[in-house]
N, CA, C and O atoms as CSV, one atom per row, in Angstrom:
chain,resi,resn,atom,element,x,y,z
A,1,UNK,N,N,75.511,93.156,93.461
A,1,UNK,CA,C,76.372,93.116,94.625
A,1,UNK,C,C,76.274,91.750,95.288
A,1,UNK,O,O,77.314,91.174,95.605
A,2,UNK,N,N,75.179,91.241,95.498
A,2,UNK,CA,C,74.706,90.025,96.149
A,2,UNK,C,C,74.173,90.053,97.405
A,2,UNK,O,O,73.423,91.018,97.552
A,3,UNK,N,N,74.314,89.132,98.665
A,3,UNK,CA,C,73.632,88.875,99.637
A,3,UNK,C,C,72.906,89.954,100.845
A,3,UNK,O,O,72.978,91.172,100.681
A,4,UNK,N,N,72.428,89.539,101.681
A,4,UNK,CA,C,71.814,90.176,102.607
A,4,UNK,C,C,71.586,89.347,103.852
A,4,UNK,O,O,71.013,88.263,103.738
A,5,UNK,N,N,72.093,89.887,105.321
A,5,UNK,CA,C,72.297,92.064,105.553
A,5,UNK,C,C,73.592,91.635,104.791
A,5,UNK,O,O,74.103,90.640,104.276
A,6,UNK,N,N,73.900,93.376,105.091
A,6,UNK,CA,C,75.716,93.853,104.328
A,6,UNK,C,C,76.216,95.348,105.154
A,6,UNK,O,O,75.750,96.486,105.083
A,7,UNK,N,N,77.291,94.821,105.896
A,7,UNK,CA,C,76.730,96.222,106.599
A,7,UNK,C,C,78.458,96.962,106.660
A,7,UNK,O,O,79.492,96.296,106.706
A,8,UNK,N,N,78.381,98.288,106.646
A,8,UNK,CA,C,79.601,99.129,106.315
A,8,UNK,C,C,79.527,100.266,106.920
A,8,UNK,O,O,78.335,100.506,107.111
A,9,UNK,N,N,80.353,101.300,107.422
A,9,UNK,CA,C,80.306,102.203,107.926
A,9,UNK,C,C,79.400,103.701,107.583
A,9,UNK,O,O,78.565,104.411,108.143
A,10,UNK,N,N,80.277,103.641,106.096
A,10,UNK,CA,C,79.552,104.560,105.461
A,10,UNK,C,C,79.374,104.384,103.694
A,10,UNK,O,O,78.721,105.137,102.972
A,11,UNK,N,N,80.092,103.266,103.301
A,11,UNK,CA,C,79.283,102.975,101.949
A,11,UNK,C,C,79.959,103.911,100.507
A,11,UNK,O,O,80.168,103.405,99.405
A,12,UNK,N,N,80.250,105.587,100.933
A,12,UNK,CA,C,80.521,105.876,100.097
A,12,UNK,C,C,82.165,105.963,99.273
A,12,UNK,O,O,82.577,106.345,98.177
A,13,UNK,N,N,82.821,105.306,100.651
A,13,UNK,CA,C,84.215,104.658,99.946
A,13,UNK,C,C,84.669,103.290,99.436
A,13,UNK,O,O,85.699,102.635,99.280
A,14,UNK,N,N,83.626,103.226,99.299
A,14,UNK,CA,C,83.466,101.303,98.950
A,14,UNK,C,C,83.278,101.249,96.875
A,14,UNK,O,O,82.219,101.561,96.331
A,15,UNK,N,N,84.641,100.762,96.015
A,15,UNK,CA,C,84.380,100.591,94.758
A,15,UNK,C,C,84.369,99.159,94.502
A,15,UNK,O,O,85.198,98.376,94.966
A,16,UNK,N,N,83.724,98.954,93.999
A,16,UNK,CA,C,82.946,96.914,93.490
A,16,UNK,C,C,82.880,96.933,91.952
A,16,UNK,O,O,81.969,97.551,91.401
A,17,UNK,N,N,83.816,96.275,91.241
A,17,UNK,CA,C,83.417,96.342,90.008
A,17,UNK,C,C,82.952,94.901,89.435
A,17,UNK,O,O,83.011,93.902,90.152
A,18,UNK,N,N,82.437,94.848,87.959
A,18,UNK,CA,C,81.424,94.233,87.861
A,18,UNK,C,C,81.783,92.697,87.921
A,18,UNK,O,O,82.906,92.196,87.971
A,19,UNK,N,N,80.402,91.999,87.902
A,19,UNK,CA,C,80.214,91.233,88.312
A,19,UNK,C,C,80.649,90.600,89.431
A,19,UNK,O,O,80.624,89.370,89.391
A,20,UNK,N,N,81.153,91.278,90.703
A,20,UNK,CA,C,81.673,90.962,91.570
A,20,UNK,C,C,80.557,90.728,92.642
A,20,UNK,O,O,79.841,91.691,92.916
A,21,UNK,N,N,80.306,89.308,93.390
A,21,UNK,CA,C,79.175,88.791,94.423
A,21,UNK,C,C,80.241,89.218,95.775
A,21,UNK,O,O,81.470,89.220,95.702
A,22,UNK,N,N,79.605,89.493,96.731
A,22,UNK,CA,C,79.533,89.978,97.802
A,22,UNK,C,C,78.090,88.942,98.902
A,22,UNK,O,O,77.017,89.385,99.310
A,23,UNK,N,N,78.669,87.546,99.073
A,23,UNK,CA,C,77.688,87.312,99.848
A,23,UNK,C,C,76.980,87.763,101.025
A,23,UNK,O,O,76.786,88.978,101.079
A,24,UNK,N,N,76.554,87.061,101.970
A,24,UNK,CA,C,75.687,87.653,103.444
A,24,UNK,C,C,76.258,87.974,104.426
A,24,UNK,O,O,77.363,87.434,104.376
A,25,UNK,N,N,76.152,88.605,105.405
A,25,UNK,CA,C,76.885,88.988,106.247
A,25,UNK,C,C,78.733,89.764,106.197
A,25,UNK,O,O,79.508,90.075,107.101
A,26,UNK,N,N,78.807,89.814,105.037
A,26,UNK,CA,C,80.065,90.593,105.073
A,26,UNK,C,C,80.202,92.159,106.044
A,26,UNK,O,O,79.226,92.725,106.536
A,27,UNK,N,N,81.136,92.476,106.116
A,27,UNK,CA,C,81.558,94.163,107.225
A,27,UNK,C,C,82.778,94.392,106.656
A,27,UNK,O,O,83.851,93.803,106.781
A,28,UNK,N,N,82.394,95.487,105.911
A,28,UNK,CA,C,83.138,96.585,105.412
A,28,UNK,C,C,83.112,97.836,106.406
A,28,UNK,O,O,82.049,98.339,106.770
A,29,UNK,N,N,84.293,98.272,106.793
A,29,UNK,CA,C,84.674,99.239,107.940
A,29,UNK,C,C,85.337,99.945,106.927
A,29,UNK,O,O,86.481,99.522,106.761
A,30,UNK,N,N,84.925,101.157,105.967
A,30,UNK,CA,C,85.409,102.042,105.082
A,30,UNK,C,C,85.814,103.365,105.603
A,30,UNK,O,O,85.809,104.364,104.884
A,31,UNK,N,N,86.206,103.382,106.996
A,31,UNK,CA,C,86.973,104.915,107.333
A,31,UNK,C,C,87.748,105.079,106.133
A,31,UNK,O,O,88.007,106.281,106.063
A,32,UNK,N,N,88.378,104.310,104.897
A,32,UNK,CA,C,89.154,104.804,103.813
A,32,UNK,C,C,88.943,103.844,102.922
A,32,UNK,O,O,88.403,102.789,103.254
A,33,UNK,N,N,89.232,104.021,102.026
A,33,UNK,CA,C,88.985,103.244,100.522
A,33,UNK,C,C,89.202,102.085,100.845
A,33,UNK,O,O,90.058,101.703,101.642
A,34,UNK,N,N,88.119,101.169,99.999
A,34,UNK,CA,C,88.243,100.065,99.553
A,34,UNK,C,C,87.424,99.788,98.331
A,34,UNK,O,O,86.233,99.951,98.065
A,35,UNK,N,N,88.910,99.104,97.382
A,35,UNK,CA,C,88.609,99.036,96.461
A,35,UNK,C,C,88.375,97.896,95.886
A,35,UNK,O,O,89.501,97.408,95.794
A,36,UNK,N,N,87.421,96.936,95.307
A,36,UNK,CA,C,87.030,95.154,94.801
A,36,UNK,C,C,87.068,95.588,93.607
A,36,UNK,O,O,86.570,96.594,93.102
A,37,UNK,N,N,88.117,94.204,92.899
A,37,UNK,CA,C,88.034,94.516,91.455
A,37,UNK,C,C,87.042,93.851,90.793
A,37,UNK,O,O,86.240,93.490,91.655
A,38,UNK,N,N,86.671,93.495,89.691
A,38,UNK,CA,C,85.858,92.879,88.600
A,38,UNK,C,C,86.128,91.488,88.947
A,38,UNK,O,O,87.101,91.073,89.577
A,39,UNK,N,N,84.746,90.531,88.262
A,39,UNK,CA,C,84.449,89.059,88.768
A,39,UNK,C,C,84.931,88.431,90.257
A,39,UNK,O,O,85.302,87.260,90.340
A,40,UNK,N,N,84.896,89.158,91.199
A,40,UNK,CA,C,85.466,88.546,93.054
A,40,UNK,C,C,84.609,88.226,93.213
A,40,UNK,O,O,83.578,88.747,92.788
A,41,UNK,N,N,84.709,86.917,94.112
A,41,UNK,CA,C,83.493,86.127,95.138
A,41,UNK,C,C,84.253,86.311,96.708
A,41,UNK,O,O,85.331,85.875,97.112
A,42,UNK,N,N,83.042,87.274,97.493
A,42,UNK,CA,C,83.364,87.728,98.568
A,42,UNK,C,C,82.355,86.446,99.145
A,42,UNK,O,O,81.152,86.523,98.898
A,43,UNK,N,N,82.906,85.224,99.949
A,43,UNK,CA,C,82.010,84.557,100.844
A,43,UNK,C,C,81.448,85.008,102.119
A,43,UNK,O,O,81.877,86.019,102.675
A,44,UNK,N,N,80.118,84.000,102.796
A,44,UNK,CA,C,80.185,84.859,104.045
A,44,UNK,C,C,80.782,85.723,104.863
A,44,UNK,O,O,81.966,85.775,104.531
A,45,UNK,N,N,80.527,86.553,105.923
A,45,UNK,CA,C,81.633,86.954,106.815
A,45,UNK,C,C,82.626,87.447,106.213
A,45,UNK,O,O,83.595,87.512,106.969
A,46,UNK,N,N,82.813,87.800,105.264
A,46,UNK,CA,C,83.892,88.662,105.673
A,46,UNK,C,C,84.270,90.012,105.869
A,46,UNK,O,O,83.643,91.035,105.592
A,47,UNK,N,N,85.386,89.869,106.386
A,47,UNK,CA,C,85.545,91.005,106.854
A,47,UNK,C,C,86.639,92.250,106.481
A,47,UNK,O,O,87.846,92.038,106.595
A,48,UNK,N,N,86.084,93.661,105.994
A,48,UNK,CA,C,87.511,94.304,105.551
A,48,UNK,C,C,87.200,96.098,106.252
A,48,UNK,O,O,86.447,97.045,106.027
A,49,UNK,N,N,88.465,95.693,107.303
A,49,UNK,CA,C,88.786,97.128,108.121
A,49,UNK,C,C,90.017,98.147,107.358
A,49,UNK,O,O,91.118,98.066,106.812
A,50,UNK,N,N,89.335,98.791,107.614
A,50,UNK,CA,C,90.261,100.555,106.780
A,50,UNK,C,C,91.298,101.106,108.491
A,50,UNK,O,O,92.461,101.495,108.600
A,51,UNK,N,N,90.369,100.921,109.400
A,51,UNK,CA,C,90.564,101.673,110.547
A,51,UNK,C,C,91.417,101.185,111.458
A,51,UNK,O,O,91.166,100.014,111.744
A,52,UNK,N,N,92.947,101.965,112.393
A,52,UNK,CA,C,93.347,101.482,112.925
A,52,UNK,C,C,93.852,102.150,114.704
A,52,UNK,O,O,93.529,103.244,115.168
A,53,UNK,N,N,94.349,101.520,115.102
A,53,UNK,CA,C,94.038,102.270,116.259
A,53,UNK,C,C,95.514,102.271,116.958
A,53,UNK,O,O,96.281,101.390,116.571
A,54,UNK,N,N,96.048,103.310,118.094
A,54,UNK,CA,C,97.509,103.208,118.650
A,54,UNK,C,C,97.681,101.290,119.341
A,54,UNK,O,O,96.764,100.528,119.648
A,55,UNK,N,N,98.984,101.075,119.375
A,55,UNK,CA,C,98.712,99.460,120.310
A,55,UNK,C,C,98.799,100.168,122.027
A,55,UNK,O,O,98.197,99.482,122.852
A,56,UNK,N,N,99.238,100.986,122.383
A,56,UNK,CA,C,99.864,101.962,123.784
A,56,UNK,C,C,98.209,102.712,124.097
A,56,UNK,O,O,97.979,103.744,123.468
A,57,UNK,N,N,97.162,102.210,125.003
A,57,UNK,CA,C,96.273,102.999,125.172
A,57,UNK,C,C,96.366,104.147,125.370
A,57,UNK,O,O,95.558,104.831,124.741
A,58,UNK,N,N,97.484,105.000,126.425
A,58,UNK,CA,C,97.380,106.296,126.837
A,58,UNK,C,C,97.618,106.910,125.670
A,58,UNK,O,O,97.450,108.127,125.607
A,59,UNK,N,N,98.073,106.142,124.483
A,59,UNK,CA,C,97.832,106.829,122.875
A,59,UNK,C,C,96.628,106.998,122.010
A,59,UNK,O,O,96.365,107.913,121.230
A,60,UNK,N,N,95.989,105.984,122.293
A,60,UNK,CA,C,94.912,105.392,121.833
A,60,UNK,C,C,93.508,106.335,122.326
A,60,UNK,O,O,92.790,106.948,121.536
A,61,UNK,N,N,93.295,106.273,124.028
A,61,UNK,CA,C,92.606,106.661,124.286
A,61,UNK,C,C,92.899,108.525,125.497
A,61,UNK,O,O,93.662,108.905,126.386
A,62,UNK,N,N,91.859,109.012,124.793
A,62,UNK,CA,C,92.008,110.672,125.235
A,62,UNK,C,C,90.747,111.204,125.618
A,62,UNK,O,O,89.663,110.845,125.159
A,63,UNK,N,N,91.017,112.423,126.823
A,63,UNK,CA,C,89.766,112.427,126.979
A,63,UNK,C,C,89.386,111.446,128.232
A,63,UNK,O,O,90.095,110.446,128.345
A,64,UNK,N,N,88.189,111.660,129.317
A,64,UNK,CA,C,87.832,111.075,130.277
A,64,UNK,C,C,86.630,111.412,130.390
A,64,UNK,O,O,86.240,112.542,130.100
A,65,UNK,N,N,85.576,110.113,130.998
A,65,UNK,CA,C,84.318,110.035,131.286
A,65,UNK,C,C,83.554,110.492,129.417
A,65,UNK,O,O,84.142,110.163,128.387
A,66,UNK,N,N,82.312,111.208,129.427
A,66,UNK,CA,C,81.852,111.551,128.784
A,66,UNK,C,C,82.609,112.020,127.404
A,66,UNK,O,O,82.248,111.875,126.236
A,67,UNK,N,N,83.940,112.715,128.022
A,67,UNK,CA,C,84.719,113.433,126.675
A,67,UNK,C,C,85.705,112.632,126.168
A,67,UNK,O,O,86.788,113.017,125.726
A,68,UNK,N,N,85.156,111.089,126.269
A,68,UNK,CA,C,86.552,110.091,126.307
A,68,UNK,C,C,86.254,110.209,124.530
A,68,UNK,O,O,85.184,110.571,124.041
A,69,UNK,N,N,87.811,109.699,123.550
A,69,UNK,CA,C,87.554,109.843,122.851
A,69,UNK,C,C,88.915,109.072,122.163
A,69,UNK,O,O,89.944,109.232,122.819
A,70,UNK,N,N,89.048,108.240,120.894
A,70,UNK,CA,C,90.002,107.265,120.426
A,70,UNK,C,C,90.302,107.526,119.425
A,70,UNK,O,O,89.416,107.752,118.601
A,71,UNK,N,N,91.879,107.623,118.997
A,71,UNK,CA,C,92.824,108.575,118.307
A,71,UNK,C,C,92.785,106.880,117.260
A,71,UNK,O,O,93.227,105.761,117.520
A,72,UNK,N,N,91.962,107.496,115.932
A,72,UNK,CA,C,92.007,106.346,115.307
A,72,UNK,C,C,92.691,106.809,113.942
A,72,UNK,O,O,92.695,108.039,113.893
A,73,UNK,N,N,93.155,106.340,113.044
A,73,UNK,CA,C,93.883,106.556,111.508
A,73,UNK,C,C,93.480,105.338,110.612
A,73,UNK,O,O,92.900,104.299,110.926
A,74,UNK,N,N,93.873,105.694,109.619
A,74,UNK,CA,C,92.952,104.661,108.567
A,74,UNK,C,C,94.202,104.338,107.527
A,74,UNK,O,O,95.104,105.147,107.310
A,75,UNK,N,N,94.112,103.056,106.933
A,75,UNK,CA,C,94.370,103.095,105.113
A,75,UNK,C,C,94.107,102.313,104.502
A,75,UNK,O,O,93.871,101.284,105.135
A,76,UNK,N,N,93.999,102.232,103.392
A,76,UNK,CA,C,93.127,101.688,102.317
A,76,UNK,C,C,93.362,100.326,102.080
A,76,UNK,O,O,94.488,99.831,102.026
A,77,UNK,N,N,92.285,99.703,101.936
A,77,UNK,CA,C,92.188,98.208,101.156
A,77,UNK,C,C,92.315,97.992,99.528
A,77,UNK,O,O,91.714,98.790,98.809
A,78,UNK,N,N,92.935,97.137,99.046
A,78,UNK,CA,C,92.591,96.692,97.026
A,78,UNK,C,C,92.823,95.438,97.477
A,78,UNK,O,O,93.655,94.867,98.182
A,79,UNK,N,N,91.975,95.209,96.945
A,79,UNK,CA,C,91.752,93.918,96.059
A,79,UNK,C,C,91.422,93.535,94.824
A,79,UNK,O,O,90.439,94.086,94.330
A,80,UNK,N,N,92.115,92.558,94.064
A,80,UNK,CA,C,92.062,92.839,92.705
A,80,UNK,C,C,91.128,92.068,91.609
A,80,UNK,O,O,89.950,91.875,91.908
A,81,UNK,N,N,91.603,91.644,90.406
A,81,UNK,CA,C,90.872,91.297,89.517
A,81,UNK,C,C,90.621,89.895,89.970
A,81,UNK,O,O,91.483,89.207,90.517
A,82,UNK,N,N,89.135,89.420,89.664
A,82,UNK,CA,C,89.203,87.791,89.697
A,82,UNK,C,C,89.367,87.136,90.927
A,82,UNK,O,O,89.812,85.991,90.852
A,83,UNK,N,N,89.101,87.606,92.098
A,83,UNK,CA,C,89.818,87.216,93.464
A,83,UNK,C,C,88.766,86.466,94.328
A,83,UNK,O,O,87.853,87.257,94.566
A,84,UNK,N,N,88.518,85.167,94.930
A,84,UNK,CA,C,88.010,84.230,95.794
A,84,UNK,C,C,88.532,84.623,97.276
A,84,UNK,O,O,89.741,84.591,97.505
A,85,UNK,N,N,87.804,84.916,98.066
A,85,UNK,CA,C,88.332,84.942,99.432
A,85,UNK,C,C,87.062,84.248,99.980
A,85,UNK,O,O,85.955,84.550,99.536
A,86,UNK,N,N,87.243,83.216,101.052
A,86,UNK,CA,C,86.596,82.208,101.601
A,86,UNK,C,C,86.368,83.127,102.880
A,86,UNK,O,O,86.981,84.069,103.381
A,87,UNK,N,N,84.916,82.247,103.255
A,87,UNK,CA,C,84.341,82.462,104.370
A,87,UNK,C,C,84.755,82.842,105.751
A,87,UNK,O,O,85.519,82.002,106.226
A,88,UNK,N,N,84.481,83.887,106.580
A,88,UNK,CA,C,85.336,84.067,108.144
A,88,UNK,C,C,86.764,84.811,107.681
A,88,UNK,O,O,87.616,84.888,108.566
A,89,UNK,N,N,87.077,85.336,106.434
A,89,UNK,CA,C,88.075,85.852,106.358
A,89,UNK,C,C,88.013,86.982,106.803
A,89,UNK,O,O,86.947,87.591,106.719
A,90,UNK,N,N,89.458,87.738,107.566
A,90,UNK,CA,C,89.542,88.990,108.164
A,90,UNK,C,C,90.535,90.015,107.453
A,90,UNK,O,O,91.659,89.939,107.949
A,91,UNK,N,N,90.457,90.709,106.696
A,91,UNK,CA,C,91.728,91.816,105.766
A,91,UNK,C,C,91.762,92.920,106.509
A,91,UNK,O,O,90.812,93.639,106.818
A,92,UNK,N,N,92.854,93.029,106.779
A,92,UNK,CA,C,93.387,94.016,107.537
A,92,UNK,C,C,93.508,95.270,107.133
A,92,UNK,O,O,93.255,95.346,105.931
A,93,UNK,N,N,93.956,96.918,107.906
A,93,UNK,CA,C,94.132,97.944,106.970
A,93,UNK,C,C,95.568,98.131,106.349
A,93,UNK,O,O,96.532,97.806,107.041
A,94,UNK,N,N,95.771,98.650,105.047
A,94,UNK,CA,C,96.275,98.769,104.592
A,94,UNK,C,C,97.104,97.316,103.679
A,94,UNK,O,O,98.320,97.239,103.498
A,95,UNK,N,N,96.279,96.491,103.308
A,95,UNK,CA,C,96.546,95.634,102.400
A,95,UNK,C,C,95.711,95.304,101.238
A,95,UNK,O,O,94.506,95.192,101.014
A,96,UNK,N,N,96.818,95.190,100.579
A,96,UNK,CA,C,96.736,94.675,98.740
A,96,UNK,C,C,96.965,93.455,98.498
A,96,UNK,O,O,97.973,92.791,98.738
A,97,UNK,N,N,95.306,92.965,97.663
A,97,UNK,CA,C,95.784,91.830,97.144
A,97,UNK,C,C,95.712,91.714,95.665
A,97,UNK,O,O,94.987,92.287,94.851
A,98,UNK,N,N,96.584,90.888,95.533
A,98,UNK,CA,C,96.532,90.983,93.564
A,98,UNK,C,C,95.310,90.516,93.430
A,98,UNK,O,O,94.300,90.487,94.133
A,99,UNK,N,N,95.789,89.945,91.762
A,99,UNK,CA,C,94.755,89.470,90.515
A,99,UNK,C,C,94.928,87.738,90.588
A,99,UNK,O,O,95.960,87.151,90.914
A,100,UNK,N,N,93.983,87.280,90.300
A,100,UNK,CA,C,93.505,85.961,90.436
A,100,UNK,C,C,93.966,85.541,91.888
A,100,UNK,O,O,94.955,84.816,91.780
A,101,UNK,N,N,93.684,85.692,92.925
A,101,UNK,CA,C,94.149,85.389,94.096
A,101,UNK,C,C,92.924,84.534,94.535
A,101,UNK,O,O,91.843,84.642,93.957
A,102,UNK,N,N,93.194,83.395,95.924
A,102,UNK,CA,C,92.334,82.716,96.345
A,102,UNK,C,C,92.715,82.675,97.344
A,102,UNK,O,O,93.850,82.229,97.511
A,103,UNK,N,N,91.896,83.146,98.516
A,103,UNK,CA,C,92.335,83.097,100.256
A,103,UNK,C,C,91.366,82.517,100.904
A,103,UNK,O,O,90.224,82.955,101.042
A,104,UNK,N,N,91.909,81.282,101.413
A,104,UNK,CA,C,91.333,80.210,101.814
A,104,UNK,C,C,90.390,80.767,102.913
A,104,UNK,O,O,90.722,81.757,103.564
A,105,UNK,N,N,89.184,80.110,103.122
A,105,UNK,CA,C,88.437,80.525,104.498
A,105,UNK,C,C,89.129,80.245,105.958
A,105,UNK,O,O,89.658,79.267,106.486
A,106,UNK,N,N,88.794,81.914,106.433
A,106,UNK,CA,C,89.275,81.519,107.857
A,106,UNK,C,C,90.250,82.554,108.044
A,106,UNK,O,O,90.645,83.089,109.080
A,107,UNK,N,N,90.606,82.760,106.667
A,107,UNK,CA,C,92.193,83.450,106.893
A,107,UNK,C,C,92.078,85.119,107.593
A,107,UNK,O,O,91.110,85.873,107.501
A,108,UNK,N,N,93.506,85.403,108.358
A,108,UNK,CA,C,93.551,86.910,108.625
A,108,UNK,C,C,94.921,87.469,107.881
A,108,UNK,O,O,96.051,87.284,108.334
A,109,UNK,N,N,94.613,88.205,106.623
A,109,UNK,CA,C,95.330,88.719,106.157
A,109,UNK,C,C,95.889,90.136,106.858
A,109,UNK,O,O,95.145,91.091,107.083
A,110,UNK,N,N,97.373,90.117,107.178
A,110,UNK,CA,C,97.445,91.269,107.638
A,110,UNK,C,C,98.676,91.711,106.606
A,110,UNK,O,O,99.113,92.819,106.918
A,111,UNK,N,N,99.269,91.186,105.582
A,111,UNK,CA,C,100.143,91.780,104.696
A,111,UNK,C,C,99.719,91.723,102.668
A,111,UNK,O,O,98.801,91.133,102.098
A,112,UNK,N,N,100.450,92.294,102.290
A,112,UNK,CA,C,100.253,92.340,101.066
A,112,UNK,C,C,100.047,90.465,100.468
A,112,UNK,O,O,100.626,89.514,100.993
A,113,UNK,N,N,99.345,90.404,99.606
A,113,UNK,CA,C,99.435,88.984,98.923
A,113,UNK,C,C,99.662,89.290,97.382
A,113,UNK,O,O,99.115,90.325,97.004
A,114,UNK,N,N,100.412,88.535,96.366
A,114,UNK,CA,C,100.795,88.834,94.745
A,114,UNK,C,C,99.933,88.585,94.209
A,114,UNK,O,O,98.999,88.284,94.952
A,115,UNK,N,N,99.657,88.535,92.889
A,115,UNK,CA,C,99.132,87.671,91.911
A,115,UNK,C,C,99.216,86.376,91.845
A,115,UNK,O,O,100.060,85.597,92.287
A,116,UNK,N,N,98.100,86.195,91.149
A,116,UNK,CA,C,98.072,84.613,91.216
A,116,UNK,C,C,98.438,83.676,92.164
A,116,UNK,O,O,99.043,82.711,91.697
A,117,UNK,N,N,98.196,83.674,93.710
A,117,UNK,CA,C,98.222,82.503,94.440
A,117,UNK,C,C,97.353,81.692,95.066
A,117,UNK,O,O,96.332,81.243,94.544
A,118,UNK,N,N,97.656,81.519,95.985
A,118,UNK,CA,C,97.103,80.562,96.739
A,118,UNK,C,C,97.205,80.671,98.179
A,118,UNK,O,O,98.275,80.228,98.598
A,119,UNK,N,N,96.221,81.243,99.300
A,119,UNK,CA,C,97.076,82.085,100.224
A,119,UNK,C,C,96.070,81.566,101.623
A,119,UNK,O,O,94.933,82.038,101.605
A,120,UNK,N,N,96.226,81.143,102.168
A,120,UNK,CA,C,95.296,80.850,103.516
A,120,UNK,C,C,96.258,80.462,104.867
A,120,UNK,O,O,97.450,80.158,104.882
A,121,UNK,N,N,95.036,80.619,106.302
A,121,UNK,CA,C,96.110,80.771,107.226
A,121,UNK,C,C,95.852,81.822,108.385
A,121,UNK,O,O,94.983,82.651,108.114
A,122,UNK,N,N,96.376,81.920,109.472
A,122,UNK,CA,C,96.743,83.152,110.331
A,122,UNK,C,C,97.852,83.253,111.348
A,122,UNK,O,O,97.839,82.979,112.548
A,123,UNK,N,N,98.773,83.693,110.608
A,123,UNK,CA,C,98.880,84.849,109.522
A,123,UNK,C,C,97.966,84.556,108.341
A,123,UNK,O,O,97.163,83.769,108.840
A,124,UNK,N,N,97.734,84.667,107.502
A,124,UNK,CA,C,97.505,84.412,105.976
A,124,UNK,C,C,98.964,84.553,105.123
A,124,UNK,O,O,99.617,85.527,104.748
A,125,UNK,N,N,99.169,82.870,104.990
A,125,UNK,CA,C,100.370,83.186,103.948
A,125,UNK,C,C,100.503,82.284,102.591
A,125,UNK,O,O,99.575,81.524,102.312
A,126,UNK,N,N,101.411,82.347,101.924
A,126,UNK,CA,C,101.189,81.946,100.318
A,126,UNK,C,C,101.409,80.616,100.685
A,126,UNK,O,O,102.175,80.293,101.592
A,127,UNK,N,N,100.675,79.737,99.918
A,127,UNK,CA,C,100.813,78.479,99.775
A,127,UNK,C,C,101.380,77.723,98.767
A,127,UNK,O,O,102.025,76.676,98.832
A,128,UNK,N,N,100.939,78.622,97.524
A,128,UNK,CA,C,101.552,77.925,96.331
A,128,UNK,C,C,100.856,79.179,95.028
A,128,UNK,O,O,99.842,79.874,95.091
A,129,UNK,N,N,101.900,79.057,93.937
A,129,UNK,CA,C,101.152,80.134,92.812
A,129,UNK,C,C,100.406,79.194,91.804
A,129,UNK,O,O,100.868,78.171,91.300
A,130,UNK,N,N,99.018,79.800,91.585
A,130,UNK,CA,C,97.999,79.315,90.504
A,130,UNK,C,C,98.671,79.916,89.558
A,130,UNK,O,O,98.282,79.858,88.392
């Protein structure tokens, strides 16, 4: 897997296939699948949320004092074969990224990215196809 700490919600929706490094400090927020394909280099920091929340608080939040309580929903992360994502990166829920992809450090992906590019930014957007 690679580095240390590594810290995630609950671990058992999290698939990593092989040889895929996962450096230090990464946060995996797995309220729902996330899936890393084979040979990825996950750099520091990063970061990948499943979980999402209303933008309208009186949606969001229910419940008062002690019984307060936050109307949250989830969906899934992929990421694919062969994939570089640089340091301080943030992936949002419900995005896919292809095969051979490279997302520059820094970036906040909040939409789908293809195969084979080249993608950094915030937004996070394509730069050019490898």
């Amino acid at each position: 897997m690679g580095g240390t700490p590594f810290y995630c919600d609950y671990g058992e929706n999290i698939s990593i296939g092989a040889n895929t490094f996962v450096n230090t400090n990464c946060i995996f927020l797995d309220n729902n699948k996330i899936t890393i394909g084979k040979n990825g280099l996950l750099a520091p920091y990063v970061q990948i949320y499943t979980a999402i929340h209303p933008l309208i608080a009186s949606e969001r939040i229910v419940g008062e004092g002690d019984e307060t309580r936050y109307l949250t929903s989830t969906k899934p992360v992929s990421i694919g074969d062969n994939v570089w994502i640089g340091g301080n990166t943030v992936i949002f829920p419900g995005v896919t990224i292809g095969d051979n992809v490279t997302i520059g450090a820094g970036s906040v992906v909040t939409k789908n990215i293809p195969d084979q590019v080249l993608a950094f930014g915030n937004p996070c957007e394509i730069k050019k196809k490898l």
